[in-house]
Wavefront OBJ file of the C-alpha trace (Angstrom):
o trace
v -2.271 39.176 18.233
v -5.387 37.404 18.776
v -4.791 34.462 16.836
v -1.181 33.821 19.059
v -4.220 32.990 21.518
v -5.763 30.246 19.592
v -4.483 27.173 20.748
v -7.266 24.610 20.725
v -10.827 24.011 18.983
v -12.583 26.240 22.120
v -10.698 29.120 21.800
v -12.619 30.738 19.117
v -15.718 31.338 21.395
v -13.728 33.500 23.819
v -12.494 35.990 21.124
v -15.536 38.850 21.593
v -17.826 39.498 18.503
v -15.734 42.611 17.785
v -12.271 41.132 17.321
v -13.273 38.213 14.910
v -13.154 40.609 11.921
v -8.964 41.054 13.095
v -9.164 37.493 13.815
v -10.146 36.772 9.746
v -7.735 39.288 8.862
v -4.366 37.380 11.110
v -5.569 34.365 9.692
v -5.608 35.386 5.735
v -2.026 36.777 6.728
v -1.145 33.791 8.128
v -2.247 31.729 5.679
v -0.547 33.892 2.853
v 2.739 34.150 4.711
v 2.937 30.057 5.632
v 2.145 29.007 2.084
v 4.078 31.526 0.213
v 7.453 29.326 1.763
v 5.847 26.096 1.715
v 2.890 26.208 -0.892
v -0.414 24.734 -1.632
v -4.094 25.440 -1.687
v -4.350 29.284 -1.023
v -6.988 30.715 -2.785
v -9.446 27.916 -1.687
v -8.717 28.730 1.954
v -8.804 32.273 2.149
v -12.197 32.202 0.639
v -13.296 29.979 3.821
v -11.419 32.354 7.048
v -14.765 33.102 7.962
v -17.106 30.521 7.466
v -14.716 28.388 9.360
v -14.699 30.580 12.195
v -18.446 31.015 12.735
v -18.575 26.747 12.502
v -16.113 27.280 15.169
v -18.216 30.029 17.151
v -21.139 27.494 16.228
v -20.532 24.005 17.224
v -18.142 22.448 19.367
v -15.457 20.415 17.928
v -14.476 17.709 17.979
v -18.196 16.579 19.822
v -19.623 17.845 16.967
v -18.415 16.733 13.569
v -17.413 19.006 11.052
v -16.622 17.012 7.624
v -14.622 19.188 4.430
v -15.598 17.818 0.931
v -12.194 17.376 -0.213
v -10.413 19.034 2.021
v -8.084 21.580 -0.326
v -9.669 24.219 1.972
v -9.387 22.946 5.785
v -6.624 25.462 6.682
v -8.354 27.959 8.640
v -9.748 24.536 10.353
v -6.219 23.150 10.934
v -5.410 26.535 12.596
v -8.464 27.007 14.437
v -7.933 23.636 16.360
v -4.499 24.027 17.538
v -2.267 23.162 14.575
v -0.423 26.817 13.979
v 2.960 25.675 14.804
v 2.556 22.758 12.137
v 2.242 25.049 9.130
v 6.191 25.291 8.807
v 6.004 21.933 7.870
v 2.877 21.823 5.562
v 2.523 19.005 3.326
v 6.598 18.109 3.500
v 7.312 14.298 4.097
v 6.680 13.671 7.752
v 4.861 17.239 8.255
v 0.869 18.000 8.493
v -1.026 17.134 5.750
v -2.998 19.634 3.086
v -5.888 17.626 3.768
v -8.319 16.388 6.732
v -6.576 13.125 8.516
v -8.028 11.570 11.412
v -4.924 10.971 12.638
v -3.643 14.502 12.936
v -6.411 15.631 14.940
v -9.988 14.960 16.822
v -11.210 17.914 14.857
v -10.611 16.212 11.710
v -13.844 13.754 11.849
v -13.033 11.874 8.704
v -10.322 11.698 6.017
v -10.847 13.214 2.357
v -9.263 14.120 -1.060
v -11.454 13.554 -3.400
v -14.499 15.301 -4.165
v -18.513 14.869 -3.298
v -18.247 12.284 -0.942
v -18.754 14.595 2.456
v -22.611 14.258 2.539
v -22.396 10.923 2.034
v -19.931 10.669 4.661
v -21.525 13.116 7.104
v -24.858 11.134 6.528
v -23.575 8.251 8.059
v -21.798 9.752 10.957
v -25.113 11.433 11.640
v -27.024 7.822 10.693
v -24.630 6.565 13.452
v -25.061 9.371 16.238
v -28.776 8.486 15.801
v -28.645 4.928 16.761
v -25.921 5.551 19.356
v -28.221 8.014 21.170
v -25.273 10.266 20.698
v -26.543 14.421 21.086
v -24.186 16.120 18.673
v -24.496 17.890 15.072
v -23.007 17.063 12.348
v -21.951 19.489 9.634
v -20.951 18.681 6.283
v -19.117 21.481 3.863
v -19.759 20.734 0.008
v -18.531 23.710 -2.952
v -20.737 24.149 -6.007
v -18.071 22.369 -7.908
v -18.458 19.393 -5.929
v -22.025 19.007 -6.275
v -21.151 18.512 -10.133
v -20.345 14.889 -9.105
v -23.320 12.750 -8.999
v -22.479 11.043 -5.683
v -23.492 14.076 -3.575
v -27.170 13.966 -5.316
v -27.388 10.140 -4.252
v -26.736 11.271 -0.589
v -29.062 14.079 -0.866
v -31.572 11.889 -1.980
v -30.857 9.451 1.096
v -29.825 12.761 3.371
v -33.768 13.190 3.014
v -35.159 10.482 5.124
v -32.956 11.509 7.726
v -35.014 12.113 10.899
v -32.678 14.253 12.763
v -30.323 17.510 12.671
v -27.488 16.581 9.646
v -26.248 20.432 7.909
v -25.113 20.429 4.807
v -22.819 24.229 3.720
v -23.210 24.859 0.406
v -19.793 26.754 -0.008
v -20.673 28.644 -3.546
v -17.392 30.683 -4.773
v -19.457 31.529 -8.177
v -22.161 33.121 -7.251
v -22.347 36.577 -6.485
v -25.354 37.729 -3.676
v -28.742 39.359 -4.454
v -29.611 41.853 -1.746
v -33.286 41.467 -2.510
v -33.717 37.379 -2.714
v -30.980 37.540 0.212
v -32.816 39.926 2.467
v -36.524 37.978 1.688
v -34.808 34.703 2.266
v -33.415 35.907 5.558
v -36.640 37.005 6.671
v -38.672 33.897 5.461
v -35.835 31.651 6.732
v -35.785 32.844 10.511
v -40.227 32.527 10.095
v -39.530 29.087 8.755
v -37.343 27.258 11.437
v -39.164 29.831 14.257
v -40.751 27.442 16.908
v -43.629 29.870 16.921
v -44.161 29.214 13.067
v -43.713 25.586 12.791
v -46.330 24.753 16.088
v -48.572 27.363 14.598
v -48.154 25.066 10.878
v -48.680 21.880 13.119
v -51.659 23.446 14.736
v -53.578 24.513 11.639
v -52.996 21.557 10.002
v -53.930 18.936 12.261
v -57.377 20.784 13.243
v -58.203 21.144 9.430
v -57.895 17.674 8.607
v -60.760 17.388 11.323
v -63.227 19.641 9.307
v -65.186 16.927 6.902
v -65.058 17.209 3.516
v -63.535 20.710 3.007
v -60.204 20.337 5.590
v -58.000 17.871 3.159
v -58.289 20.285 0.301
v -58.180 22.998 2.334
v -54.537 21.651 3.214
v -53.827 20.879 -0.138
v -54.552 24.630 -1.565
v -52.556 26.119 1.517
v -49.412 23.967 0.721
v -49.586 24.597 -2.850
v -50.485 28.458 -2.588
v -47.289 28.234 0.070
v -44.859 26.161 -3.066
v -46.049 28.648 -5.278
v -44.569 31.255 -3.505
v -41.635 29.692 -2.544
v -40.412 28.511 -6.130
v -40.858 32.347 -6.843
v -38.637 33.928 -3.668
v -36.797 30.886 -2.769
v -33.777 29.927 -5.364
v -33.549 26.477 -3.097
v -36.457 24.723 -4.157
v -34.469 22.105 -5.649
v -33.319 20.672 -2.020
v -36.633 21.798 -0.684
v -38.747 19.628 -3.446
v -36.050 16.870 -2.231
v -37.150 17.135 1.305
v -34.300 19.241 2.398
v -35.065 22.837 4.097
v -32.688 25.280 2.643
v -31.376 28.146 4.219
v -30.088 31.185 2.511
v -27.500 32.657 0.312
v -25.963 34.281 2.873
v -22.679 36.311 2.818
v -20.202 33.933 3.368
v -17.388 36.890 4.716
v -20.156 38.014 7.264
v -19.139 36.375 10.414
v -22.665 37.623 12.667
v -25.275 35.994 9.692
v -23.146 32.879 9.434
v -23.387 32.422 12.748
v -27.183 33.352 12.942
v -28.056 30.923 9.857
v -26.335 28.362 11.864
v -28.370 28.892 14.888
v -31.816 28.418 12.703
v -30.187 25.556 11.446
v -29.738 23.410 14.459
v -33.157 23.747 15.755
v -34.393 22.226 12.844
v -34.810 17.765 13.439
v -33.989 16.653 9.727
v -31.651 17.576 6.726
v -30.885 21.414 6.177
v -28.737 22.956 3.256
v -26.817 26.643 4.426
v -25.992 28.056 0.936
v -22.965 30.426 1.587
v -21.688 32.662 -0.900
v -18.003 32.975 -1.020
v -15.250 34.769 -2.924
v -12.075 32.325 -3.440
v -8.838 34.435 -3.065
v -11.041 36.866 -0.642
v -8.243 38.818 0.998
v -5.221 39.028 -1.287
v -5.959 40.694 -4.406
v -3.299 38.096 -6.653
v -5.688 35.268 -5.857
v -8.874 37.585 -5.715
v -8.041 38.260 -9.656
v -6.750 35.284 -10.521
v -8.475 32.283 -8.195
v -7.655 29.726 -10.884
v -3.975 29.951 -10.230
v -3.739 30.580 -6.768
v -5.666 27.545 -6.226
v -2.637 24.834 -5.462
v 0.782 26.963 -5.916
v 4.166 26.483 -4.883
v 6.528 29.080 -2.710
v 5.668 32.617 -4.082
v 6.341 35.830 -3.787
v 3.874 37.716 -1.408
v 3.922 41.271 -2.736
v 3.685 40.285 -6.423
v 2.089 37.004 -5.649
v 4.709 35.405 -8.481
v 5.538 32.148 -8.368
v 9.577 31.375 -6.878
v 9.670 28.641 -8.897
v 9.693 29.051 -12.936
v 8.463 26.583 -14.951
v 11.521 25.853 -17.737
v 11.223 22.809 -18.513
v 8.188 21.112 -20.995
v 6.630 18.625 -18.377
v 4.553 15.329 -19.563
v 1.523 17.332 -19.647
v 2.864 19.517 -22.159
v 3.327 16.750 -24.456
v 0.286 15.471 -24.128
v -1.312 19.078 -24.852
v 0.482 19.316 -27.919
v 0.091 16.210 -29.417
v -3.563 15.475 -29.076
v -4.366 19.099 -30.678
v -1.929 17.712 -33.708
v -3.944 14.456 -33.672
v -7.072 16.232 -33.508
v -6.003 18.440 -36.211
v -5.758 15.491 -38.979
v -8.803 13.875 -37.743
v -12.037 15.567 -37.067
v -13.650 12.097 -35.295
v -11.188 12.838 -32.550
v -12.852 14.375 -29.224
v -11.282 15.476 -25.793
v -13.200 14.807 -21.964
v -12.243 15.643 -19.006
v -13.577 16.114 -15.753
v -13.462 19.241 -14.179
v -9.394 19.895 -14.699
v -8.930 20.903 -18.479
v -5.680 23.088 -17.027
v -4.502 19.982 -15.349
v -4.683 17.497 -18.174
v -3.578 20.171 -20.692
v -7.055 19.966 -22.572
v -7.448 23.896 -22.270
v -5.460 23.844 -25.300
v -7.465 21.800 -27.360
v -10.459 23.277 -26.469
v -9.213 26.794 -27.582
v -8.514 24.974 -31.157
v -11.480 23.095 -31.055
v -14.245 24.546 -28.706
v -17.375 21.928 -30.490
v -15.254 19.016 -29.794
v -14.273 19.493 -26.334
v -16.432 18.500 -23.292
v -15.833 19.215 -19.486
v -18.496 17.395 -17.571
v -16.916 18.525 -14.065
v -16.256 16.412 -11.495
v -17.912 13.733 -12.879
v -15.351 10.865 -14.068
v -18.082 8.070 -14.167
v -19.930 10.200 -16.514
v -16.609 10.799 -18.626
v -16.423 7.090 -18.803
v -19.723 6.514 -20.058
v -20.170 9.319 -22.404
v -16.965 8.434 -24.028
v -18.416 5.035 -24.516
v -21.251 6.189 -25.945
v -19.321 8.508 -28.655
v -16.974 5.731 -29.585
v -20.448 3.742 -29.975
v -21.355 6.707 -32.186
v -17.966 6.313 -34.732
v -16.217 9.091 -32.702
v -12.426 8.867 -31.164
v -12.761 10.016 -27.678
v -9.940 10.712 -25.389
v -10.600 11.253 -21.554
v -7.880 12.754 -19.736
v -7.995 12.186 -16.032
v -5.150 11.902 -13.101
v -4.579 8.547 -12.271
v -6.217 8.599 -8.684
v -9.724 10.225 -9.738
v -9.770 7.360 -12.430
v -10.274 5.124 -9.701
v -13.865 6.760 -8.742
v -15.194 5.558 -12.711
v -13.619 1.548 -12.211
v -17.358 0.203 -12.670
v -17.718 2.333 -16.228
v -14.225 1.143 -17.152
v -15.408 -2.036 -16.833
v -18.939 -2.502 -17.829
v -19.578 0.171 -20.682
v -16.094 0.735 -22.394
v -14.328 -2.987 -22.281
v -17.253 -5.242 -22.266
v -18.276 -3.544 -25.927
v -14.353 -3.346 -27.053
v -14.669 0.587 -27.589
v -11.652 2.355 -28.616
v -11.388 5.204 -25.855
v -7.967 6.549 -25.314
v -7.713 7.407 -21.547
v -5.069 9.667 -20.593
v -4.148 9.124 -17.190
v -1.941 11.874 -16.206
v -0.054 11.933 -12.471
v 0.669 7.878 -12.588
v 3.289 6.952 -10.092
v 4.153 9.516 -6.965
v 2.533 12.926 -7.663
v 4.017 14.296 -3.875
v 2.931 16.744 -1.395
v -0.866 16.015 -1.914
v -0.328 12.695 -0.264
v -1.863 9.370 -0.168
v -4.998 10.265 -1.659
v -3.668 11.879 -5.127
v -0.323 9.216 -5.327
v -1.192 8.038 -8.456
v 0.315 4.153 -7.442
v -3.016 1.405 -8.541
v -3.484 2.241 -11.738
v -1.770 -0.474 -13.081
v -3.351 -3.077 -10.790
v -6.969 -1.760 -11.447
v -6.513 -1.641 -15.228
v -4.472 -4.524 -15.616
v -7.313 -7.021 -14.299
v -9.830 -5.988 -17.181
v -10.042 -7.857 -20.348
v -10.259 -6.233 -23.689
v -8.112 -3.102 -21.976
v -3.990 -2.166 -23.309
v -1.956 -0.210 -21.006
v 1.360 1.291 -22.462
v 3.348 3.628 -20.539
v 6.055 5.782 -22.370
v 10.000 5.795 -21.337
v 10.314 9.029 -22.780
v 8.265 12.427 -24.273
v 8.992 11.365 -27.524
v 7.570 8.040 -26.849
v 4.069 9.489 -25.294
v 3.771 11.037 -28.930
v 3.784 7.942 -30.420
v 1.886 5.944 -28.229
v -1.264 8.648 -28.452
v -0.455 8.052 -32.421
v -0.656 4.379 -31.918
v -4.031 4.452 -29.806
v -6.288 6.375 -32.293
v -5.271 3.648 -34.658
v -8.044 1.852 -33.066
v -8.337 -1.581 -31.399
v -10.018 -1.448 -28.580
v -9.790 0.621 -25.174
v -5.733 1.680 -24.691
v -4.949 3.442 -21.842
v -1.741 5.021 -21.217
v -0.412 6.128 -18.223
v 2.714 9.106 -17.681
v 3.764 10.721 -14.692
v 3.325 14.369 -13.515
v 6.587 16.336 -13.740
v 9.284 17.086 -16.322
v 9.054 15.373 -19.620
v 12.602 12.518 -20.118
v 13.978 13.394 -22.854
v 17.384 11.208 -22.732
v 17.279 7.733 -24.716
v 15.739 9.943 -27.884
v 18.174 7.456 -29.830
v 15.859 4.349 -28.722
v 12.950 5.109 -31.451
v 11.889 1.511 -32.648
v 8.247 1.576 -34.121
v 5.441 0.812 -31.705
v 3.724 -2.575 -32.414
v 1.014 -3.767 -30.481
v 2.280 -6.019 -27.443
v 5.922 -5.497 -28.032
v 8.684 -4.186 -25.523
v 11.813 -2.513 -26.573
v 15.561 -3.871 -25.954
v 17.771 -1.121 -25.138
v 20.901 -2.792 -24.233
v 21.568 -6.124 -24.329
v 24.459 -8.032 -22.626
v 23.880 -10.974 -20.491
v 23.309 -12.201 -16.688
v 20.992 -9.812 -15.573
v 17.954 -8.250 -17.560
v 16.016 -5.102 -16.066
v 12.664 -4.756 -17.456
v 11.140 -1.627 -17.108
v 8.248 -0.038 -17.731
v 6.872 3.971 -18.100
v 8.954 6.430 -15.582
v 10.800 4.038 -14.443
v 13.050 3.188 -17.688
v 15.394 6.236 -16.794
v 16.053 4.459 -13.276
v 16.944 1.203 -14.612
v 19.326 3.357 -17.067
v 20.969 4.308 -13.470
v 20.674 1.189 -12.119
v 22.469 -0.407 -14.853
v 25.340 2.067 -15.178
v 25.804 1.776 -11.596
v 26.243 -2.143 -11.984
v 27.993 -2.269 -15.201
v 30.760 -0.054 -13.399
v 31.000 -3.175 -10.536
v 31.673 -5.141 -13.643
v 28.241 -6.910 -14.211
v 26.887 -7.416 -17.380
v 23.366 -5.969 -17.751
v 20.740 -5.691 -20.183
v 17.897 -3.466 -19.645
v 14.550 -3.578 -22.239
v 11.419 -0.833 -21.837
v 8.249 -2.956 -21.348
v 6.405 -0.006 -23.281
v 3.371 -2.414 -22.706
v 2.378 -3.550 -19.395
v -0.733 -5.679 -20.866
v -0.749 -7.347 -23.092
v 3.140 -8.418 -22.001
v 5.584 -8.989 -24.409
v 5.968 -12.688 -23.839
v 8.427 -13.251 -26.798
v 10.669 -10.782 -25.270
v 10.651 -12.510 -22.032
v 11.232 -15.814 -23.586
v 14.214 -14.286 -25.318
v 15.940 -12.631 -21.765
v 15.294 -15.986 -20.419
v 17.786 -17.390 -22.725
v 20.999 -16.003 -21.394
v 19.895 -14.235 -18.151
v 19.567 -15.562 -14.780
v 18.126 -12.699 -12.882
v 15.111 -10.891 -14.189
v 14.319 -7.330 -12.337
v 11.267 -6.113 -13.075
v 10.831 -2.244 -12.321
v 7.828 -0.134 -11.989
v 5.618 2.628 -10.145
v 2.998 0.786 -9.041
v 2.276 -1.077 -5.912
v 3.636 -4.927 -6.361
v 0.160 -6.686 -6.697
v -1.860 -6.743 -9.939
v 0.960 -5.336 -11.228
v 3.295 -5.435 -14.152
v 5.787 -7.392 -11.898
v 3.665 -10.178 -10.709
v 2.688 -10.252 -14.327
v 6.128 -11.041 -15.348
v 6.560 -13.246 -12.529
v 3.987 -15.199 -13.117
v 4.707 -16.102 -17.232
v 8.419 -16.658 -16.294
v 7.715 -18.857 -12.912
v 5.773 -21.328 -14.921
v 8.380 -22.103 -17.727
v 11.891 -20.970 -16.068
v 12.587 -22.640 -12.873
v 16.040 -21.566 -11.915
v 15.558 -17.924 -13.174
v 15.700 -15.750 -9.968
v 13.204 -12.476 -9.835
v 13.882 -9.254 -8.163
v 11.185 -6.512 -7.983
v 11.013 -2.880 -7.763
v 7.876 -1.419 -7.150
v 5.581 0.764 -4.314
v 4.987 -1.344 -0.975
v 1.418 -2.806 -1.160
v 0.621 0.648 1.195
v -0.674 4.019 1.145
v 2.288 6.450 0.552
v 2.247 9.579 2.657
v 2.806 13.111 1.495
v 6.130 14.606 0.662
v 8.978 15.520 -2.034
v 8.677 13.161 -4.962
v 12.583 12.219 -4.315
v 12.669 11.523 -1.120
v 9.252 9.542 -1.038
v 11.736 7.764 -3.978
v 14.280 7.168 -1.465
v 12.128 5.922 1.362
v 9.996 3.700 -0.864
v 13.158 2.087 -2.054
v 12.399 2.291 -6.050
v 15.602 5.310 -6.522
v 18.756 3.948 -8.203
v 21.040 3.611 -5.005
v 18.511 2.244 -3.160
v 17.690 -0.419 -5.679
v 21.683 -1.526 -5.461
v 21.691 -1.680 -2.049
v 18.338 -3.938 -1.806
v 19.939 -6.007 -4.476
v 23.098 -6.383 -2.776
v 21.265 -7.094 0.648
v 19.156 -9.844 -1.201
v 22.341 -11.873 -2.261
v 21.043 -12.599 -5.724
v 24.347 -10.643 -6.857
v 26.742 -12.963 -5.233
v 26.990 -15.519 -7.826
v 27.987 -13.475 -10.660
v 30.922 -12.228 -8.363
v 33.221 -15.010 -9.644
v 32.349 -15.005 -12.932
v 33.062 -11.060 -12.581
v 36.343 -11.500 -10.259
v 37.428 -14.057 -13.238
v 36.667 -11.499 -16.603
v 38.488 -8.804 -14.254
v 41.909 -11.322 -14.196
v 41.664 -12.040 -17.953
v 41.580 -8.519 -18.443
v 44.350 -7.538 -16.303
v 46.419 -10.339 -17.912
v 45.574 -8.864 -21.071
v 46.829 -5.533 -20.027
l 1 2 3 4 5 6 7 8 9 10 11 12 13 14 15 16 17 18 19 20 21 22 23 24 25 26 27 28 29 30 31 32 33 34 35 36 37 38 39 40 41 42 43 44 45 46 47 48 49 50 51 52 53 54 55 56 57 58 59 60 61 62 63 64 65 66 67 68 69 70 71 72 73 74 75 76 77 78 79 80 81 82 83 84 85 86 87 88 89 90 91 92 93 94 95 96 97 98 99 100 101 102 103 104 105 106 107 108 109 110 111 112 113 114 115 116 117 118 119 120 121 122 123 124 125 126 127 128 129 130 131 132 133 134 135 136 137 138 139 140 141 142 143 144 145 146 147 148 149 150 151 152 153 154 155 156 157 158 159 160 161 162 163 164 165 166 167 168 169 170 171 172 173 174 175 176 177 178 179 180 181 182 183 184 185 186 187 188 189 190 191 192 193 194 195 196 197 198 199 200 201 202 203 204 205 206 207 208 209 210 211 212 213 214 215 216 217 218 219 220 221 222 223 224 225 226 227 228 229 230 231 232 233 234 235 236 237 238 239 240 241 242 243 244 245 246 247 248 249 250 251 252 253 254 255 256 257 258 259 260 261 262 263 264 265 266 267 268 269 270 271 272 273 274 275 276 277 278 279 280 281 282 283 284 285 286 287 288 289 290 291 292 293 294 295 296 297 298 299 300 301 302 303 304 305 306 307 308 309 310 311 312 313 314 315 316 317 318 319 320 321 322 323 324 325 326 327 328 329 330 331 332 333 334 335 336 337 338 339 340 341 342 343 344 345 346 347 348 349 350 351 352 353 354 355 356 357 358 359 360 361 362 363 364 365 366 367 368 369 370 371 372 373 374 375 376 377 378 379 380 381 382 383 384 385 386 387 388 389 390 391 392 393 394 395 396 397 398 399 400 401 402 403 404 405 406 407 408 409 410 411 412 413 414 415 416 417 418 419 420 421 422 423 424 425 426 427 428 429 430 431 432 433 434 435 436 437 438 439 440 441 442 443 444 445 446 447 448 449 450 451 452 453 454 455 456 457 458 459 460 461 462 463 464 465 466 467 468 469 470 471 472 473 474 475 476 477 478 479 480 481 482 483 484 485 486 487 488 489 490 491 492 493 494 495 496 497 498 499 500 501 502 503 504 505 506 507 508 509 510 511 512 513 514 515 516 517 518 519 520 521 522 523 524 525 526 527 528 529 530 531 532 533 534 535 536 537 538 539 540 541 542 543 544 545 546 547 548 549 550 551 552 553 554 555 556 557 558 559 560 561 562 563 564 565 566 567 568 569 570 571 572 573 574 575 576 577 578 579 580 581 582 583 584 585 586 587 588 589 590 591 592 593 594 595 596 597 598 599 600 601 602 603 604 605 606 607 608 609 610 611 612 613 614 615 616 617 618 619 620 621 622 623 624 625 626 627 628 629 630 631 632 633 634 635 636 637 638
């Protein structure tokens, strides 16, 4: 096998031009066989096998930077520089990550998760090269999807002014290849960057501008006879009116062009887009046919391409799904945004019931923001339905054109709390800090499915931005008995004893439920209440545990600061001196990749681990006696 001989970035350019075709094909099979145990992005990266092997064939890594706009499809990369044997362990806790990480690798020139921010990036490690009097290339890989997102137009713009080599791949799955504007813009491409062509340009021009009167417009007619004829033959005249020479489409699965385009490319002393057309899936017909799916998956099977893992159970998104179609049903003002994932929210399902009220913008959450502002300015009820870590990218909207006017926009953030294998990028853990600091803004977070229903019922009630957060995963179903009606600001007491009160909020309500059944069988007495709002507080709830507890443990899945603990902390601090506070909550870190349950475990915030922390802190020790004592009363009793 070829690709057993592939141990490190240089290898590639040893393997002759006629075994890189077998080389594509070992690699797809690799791929396929690697990920059908472990999952993750397939179809994403077999569309890439040979792109990434002419970059490879191209430029030399790591001297040269190569940068992946999100990074779903830097497999072929990972194996290309060396990283074959870490594929057993893709994307498990302690394994190699899905994504680009500095760390891993010199080949992996900068970290990424989210999307449209490689240009940007690459522009400033070539904007760095340049004043370092460094001689490398930089090469950054953007998809069509990602140039939906209006941060990789800003660095276009600024890419412009660039005066030396920076490539930008235009990796476009969508499009399919027209022989005739391919073959013309193969021809006029290799004239364009030709040294022959542009010293020839330089020559004409600068002895015309010496003719009087008749050599400036002379100029001008040439380059405007020459625009003409571009915007005509030339489908890149968007990047080239920008300032950006653009190369291509060429077949992305043609290892010999790619590698040609690329060599046109770096002669050229400014910004240069190489449009590549792709097919996603390209290789294994499950994907080929059905891209969409195969895009993350988990272990499946590779003859049938099924999935080993059934779905059974309704999951959070589900819910969600469901009840905002209901909602939508009874009231026509109500309208659904999302960016780019209507599968992932569940939105596909309200826009098949209501197609005119349904906007995808793509990856675009700022947008989202604001355009949902502007329809709740206009009397409509938007929701916008985004995972908790791409919310992040729209904080300045959030901020400045939803709560500053008081609109009522529902935002459904979907994946809050540990989302797993797609690591510290997608872990869905500052939500609750970033929110919590706005005025005007609610955040509720549900204990249960049943609950989610009702909050979404309670946010188109109006009032203001709400925002409520759920985690990604199967839907709790257990404390269905708990079903007080939501009021605005007010927690729910499940249980109420004395000594110790756990306050929970969101996913983590079912862990306190362990926690306290744990404690209450060491004889404590334990109350536990569901937060249901993490701001505003429920400060009349607090001052009622106060009463008759003396420990307060505050539990959620969020990192510690700006959170709903410190938030607790703070009110009951200032009033309740001798009331000791225990919380559980993320680290103030970035949480690797790995199983949801065992990033649980290692984070501390799973049921034993919270009773061990608790009995390592001592704040149990002085309700021993009083517990020692009830147990001899009742024993006497007996």
């Amino acid at each position: 096998m070829i690709l057993e001989k592939i141990q490190g970035s240089s290898d590639v350019k040893r393997v002759k031009k006629k075994y890189l075709k077998m080389l594509a094909k070992e690699m797809r099979d690799f791929l396929i066989d690697k990920l059908s145990k472990t999952g993750g992005h397939l179809a994403s990266n077999l569309g890439v096998v040979e792109l990434t092997i002419a970059l490879y064939k191209s430029f030399d890594l790591p001297k040269d930077k190569v940068i992946w706009d999100v990074g779903h499809q830097s497999y072929p990369h990972k194996i290309l520089s060396g990283r074959q044997k870490d594929f057993d362990e893709l994307r498990m806790f302690g394994g190699m990550s899905g994504f680009p990480k500095t760390k891993e690798s010199p080949c992996d020139a900068f970290n990424t998760g989210h999307s449209s921010t490689s240009i940007s990036a690459g522009l400033g490690l070539a904007r760095a090269a340049l004043l370092k009097k460094e001689n490398n290339y930089v090469v950054s890989i953007i998809g069509d999807g990602a140039l939906t997102g209006g941060m990789a137009y800003e660095a276009l713009n600024n890419a412009a002014a660039l005066k030396r080599n920076f490539i930008i791949v235009l990796n476009d799955n969508e499009m399919s290849i027209s022989k005739n504007v391919g073959g013309m813009s193969s021809y006029l491409n290799g004239i364009r960057t030709g040294d022959i062509y542009n010293k020839l340009k330089t020559y004409i021009y600068n002895n015309l501008e010496k003719v009087p009167n008749v050599g400036k417009r002379l100029i001008k007619s040439i380059r405007q006879a020459k625009s003409g004829i571009k915007q005509f033959i030339i489908p890149g005249m968007l990047f080239e009116n920008m300032g950006i020479t653009y190369l291509g489409p060429v077949d992305g699965h043609d290892i010999d062009k790619l590698c040609k385009v690329f060599a046109e490319a770096k002669k050229l002393n400014h910004a240069v887009i190489v449009h590549v057309i792709t097919k996603k899936g390209k290789g294994y017909k499950p994907a080929e046919d059905n891209p969409e799916k195969f895009h993350g998956v988990s272990a499946f099977d590779k003859v049938t391409g099924r999935s080993k893992k059934q779905k059974t159970d309704e999951d959070y998104t589900d819910v969600f799904a469901k009840k905002i179609v209901e909602i939508g049903e009874r009231d026509k003002d109500v309208v659904a945004i999302t960016a780019a994932m209507p599968d992932g929210t569940g939105l596909k399902l309200f826009k098949e019931h209501f197609p005119e009220r349904f906007y995808d913008v793509g990856i675009a959450e700022q947008h989202a923001v604001t355009m949902a502002a502007g329809m709740a300015a206009g009397g409509l009820k938007p929701v916008v339905a985004i995972y908790s870590s791409f919310l992040q990218r729209a904080f300045d909207q959030i901020i400045h054109d939803v709560c500053i006017q008081d609109l009522n926009v529902v935002f459904a953030i979907d994946r809050a709390g540990l989302v797993g294998a797609d690591g510290e990028t997608h872990q869905g853990i500052f939500d609750l800090s970033y929110l919590n600091c706005i005025p005007n803004m609610s955040i509720m977070a549900p204990k249960n499915s049943f609950e989610l229903e009702n909050m979404l019922d309670f946010a188109f009630k109006g009032g203001g931005p709400v925002a409520i957060r759920y985690p990604r995963g199967k839907a709790y179903k257990e404390l269905s008995e708990f079903n007080q009606i939501i009021e605005y600001g007010k927690a729910e007491l499940l249980y109420e004893e004395k000594d110790i009160a756990i306050v929970a909020c969101g996913s983590m309500v079912s862990t306190a439920k362990h926690v306290r059944e744990k404690l209450k069988k060491r004889g404590y007495s334990v109350s536990l209440v569901n937060a249901r709002f993490i701001k505003p507080i429920d400060t009349d709830m607090l001052d009622y545990i106060c009463k008759n507890h003396s420990l307060i443990i505050t539990m959620e899945e969020n990192v510690l600061l700006g959170g709903f603990g410190l938030t607790v902390r703070n009110f009951i601090s200032d009033k309740y001196k001798d009331i000791d506070i225990f919380h559980v909550n993320i680290p103030d870190k970035y949480v690797e990749h790995g199983d949801v349950s065992l990033l649980r475990e290692t984070l501390h915030i799973d049921s034993d681990s919270v009773i061990r922390d608790l009995d390592e802190s001592g704040l149990l020790k002085k309700f021993k006696k009083e517990v020692s004592d009830e147990r001899k009363i009742r024993s006497l009793i007996g």
